[in-house]
N, CA and C atoms as an extended XYZ file, in Angstrom:
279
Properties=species:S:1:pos:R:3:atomname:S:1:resname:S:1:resid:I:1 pbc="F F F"
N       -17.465        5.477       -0.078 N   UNK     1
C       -16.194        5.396        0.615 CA  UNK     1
C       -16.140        4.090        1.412 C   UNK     1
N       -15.091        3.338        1.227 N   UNK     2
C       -14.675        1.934        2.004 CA  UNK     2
C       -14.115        2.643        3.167 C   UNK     2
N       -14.790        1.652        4.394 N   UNK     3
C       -14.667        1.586        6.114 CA  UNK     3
C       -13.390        0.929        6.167 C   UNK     3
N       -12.744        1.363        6.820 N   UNK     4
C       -11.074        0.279        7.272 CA  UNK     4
C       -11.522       -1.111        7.557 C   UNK     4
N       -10.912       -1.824        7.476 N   UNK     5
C       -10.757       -3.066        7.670 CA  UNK     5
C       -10.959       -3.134        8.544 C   UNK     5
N       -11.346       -4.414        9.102 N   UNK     6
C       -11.095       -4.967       10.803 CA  UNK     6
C        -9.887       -5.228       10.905 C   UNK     6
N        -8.797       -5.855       10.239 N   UNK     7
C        -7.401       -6.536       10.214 CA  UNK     7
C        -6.732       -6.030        9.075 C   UNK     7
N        -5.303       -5.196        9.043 N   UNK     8
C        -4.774       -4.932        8.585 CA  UNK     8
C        -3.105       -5.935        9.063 C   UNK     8
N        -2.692       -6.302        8.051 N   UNK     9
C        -1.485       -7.157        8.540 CA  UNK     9
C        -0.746       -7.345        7.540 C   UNK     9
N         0.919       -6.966        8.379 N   UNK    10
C         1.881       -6.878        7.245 CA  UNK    10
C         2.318       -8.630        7.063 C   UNK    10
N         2.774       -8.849        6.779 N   UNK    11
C         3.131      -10.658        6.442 CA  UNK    11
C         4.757      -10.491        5.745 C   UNK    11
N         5.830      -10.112        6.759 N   UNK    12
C         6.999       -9.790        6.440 CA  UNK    12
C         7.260      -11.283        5.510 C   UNK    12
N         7.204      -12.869        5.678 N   UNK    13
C         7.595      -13.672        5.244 CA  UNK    13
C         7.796      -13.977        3.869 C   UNK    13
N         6.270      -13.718        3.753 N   UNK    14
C         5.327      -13.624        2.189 CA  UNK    14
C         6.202      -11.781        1.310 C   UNK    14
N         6.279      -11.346        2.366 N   UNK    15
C         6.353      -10.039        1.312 CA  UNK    15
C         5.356       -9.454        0.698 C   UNK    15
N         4.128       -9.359        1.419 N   UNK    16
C         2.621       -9.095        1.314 CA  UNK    16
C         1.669       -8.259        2.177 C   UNK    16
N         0.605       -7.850        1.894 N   UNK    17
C        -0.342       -7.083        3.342 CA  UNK    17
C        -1.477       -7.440        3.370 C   UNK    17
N        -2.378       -8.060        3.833 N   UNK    18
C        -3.520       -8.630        4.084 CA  UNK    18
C        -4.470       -7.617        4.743 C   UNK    18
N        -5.790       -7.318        4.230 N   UNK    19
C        -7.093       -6.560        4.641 CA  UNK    19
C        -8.210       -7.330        4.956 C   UNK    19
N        -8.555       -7.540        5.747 N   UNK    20
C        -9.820       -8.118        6.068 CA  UNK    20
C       -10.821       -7.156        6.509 C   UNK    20
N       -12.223       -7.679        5.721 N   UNK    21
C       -13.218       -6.645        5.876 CA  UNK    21
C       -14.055       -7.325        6.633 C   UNK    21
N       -15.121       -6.082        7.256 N   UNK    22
C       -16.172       -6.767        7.175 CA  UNK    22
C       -16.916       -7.588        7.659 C   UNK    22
N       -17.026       -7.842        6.191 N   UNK    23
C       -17.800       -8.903        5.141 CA  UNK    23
C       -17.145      -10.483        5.260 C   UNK    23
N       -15.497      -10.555        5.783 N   UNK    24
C       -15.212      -11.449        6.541 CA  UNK    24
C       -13.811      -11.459        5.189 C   UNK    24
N       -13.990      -10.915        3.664 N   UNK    25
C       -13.301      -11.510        2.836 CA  UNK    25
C       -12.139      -10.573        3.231 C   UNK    25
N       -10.804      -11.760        2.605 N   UNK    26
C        -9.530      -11.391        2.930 CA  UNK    26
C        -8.699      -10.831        1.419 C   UNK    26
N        -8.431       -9.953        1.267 N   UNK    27
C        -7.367       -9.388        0.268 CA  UNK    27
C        -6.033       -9.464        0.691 C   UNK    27
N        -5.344       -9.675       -0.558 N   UNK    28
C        -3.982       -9.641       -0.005 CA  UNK    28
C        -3.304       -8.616       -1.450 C   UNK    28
N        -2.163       -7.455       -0.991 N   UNK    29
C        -1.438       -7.314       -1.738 CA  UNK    29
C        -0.156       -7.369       -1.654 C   UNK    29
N         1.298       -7.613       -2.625 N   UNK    30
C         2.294       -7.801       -2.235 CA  UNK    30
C         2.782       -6.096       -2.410 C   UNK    30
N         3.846       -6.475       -1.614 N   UNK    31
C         4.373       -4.935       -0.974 CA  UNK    31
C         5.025       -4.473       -2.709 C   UNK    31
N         5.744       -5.064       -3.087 N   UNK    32
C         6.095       -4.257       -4.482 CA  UNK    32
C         5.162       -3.787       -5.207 C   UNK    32
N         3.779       -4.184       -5.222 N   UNK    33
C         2.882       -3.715       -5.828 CA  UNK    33
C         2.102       -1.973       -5.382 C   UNK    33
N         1.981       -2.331       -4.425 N   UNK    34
C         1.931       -1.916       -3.203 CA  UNK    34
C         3.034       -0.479       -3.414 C   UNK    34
N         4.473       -0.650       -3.342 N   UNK    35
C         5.019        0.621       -3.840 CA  UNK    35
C         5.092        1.225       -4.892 C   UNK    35
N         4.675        0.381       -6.120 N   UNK    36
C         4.686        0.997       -7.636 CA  UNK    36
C         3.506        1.608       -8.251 C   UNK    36
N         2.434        1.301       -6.877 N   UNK    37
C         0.942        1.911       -6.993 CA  UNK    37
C         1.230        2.936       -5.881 C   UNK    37
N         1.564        3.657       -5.627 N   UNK    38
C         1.907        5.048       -4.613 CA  UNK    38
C         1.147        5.743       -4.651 C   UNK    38
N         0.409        6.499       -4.233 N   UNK    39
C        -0.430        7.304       -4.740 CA  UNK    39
C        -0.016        8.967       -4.478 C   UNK    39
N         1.071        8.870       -3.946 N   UNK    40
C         1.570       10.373       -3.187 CA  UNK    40
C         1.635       10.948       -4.795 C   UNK    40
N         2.035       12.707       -4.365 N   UNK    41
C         2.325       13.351       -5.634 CA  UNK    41
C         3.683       13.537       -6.195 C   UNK    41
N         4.628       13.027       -5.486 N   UNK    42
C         5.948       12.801       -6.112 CA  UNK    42
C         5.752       11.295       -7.344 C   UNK    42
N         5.099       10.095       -7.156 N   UNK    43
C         5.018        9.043       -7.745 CA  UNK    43
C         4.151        9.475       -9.041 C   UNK    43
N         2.953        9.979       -8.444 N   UNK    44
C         1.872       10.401       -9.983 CA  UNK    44
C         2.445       11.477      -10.730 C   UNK    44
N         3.744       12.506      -10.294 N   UNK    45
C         4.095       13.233      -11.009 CA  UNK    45
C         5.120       12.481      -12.153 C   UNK    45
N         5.896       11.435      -11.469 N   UNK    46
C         6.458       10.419      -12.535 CA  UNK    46
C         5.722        9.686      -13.144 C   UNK    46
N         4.669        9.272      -12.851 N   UNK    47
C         3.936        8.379      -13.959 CA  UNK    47
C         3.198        9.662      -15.049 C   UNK    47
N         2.318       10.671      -14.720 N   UNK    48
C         2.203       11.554      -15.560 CA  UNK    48
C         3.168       11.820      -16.555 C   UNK    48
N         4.730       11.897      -16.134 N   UNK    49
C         5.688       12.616      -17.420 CA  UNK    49
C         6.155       11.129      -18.184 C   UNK    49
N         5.479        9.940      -17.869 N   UNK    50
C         5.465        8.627      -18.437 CA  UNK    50
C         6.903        7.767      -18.274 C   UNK    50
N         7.673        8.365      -17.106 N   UNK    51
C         8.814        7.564      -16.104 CA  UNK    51
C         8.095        6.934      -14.853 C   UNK    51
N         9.148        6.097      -14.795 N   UNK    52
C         8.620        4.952      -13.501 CA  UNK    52
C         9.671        4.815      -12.325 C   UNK    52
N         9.598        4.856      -11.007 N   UNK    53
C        10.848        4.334      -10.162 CA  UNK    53
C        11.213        3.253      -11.013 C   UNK    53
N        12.181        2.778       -9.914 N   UNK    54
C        12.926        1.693      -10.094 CA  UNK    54
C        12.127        0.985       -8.664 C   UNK    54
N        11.701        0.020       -8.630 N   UNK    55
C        11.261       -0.516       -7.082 CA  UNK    55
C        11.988       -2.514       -7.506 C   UNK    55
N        12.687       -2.350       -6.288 N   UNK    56
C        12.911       -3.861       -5.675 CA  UNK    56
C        12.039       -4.707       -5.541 C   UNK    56
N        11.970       -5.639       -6.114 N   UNK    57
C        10.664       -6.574       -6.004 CA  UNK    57
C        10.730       -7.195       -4.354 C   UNK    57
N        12.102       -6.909       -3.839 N   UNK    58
C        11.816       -7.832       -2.374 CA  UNK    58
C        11.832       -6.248       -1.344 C   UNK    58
N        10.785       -5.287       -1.791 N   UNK    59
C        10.607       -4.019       -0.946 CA  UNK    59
C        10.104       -4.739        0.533 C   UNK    59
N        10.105       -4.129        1.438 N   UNK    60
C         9.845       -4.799        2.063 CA  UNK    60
C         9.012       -3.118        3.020 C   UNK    60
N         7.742       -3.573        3.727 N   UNK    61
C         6.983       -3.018        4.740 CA  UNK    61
C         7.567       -3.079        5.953 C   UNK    61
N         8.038       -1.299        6.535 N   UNK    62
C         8.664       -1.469        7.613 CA  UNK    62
C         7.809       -0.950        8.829 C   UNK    62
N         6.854       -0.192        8.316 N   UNK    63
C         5.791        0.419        9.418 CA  UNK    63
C         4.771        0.972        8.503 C   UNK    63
N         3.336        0.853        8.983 N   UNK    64
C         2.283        1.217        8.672 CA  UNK    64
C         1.615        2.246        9.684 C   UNK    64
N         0.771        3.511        9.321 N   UNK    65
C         0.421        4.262       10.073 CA  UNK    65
C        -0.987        4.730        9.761 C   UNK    65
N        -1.852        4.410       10.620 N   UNK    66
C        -3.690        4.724       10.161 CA  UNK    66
C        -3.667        6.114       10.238 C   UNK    66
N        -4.854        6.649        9.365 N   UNK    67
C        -4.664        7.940        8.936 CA  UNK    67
C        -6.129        8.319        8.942 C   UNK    67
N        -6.757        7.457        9.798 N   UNK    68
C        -8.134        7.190        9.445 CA  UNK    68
C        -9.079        6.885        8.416 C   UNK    68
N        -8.578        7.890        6.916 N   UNK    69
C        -9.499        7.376        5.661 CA  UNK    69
C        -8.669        6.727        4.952 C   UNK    69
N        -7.371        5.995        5.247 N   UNK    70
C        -6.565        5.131        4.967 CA  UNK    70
C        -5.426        5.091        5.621 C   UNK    70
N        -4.042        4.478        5.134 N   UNK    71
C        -2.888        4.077        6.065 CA  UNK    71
C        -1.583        4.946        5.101 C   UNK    71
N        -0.492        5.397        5.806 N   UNK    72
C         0.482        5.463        5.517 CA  UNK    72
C         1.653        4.636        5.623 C   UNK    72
N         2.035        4.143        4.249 N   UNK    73
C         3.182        3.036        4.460 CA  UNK    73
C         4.450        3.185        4.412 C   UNK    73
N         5.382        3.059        4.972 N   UNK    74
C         6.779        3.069        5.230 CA  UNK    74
C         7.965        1.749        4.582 C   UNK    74
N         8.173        1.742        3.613 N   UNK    75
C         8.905        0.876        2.772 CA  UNK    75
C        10.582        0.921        2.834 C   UNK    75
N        10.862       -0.069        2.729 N   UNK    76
C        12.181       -0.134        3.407 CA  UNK    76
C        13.241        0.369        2.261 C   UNK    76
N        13.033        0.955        1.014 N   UNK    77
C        13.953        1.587        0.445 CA  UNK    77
C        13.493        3.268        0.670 C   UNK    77
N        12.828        3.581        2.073 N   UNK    78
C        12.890        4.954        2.591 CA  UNK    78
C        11.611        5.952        1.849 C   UNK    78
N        10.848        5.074        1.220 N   UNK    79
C         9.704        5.892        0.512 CA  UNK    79
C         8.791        5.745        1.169 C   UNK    79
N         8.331        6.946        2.152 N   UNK    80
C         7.195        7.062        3.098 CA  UNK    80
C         5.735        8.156        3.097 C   UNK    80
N         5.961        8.637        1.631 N   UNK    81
C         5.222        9.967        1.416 CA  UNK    81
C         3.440        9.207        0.970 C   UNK    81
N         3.167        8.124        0.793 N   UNK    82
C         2.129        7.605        0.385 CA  UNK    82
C         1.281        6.975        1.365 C   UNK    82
N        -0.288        7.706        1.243 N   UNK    83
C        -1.185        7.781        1.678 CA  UNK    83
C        -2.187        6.978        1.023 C   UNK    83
N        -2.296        5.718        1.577 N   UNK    84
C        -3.428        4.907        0.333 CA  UNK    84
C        -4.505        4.956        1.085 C   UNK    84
N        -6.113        5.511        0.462 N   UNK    85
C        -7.146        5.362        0.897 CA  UNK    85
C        -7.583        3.959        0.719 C   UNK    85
N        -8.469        3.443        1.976 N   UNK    86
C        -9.270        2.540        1.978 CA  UNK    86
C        -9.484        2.325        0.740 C   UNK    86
N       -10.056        2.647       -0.199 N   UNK    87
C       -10.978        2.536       -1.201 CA  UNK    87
C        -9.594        2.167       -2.793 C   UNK    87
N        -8.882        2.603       -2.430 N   UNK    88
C        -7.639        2.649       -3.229 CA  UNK    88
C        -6.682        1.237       -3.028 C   UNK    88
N        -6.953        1.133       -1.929 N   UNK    89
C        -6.563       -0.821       -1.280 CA  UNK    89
C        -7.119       -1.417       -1.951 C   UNK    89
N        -8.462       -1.590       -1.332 N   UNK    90
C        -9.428       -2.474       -1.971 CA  UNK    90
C        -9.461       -2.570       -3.464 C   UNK    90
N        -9.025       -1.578       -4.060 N   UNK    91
C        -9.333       -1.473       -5.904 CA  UNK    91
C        -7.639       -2.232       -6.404 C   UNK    91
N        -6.732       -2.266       -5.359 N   UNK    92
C        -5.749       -2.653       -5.731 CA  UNK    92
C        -5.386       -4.210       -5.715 C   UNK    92
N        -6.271       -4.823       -4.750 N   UNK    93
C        -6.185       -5.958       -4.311 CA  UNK    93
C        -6.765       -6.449       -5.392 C   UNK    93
């Protein structure tokens, strides 16, 4: 199991989220990615029946919330049900 980051940071400009571990190294993912990798069970129940949202490439990160074994993200087209573990970041980055 991956430890939280030391630095978690949204980068409204970029349209991105930055993790720093550690180990000192910096990941970055962009927020559309970021919503089309969801991990809640409303999203994997659409990718299971082999449909996809529709996601805005300029989604944008409106609040993040630690959850301790990862963060809950809040995306500005109102999709807030996703819980990404540490370990699920890191594999995404």
């Amino acid at each position: 199991m991956t430890n939280a980051p030391d630095h978690l940071t949204v980068h409204a400009a970029s349209g991105r989220l930055s993790l720093t571990w550690t180990s000192g190294q910096t990941q970055w993912i962009d927020n559309a990615t970021l919503r089309k990798r969801c991990p809640c069970s409303t999203c994997r129940r659409l990718k299971h029946a082999g449909q996809t949202a529709r996601i805005d490439p300029r989604v944008a990160i409106v609040d993040v919330q630690p959850m301790g074994y990862g963060v809950q993200i809040v995306f500005s087209d109102g999709h807030a049900q996703g819980i990404y573990p540490w370990d699920y970041l890191a594999s995404l980055a």
